[in-house]
C-alpha positions in Angstrom: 14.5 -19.9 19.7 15.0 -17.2 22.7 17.0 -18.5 25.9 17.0 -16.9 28.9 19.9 -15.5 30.1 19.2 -14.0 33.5 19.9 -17.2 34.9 23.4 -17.4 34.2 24.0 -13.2 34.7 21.7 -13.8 38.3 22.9 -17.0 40.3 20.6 -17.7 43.1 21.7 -17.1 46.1 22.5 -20.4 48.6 19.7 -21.6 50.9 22.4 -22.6 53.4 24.1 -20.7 56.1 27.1 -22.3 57.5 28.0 -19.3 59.8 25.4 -19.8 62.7 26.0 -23.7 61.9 26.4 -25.9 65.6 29.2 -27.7 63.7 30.9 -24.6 63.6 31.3 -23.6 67.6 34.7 -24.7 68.2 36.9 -26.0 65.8 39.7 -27.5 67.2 41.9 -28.3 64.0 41.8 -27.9 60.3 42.3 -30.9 58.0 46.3 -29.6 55.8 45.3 -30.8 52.7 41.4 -30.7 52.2 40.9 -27.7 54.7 38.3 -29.9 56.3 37.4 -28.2 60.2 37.5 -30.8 63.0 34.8 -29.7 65.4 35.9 -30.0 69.3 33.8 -33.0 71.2 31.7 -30.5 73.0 30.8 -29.0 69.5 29.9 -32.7 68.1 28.0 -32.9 71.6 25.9 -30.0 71.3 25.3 -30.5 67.8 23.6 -33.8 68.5 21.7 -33.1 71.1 19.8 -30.2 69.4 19.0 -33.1 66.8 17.6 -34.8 69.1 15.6 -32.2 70.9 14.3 -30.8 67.4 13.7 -34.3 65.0 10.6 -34.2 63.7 9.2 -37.6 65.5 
């Protein structure tokens, strides 16, 4: 039985790109612990109004 390799030698690379992110735009703090950003309110603003301008219905 042949396996293929390439998979594990190749990973794909991620879909996702966090840098150009809305959530990203200002972050005001960083959790200590779990390095989790806190975005600023104008960030969390901005963020959902392009939701809202782009959802689908």
């Amino acid at each position: 039985m042949t396996t293929d390799k390439s998979k594990e030698k190749f990973p794909a690379n991620p879909v996702e790109r966090h840098d150009t992110a809305a959530w990203r735009g200002h972050i005001e703090s960083v959790k200590p612990q779990s390095n989790v950003p806190i975005p600023s309110e104008e960030s969390v603003h901005n963020a959902k109004e392009w939701v809202d301008t782009n959802s689908l219905s």
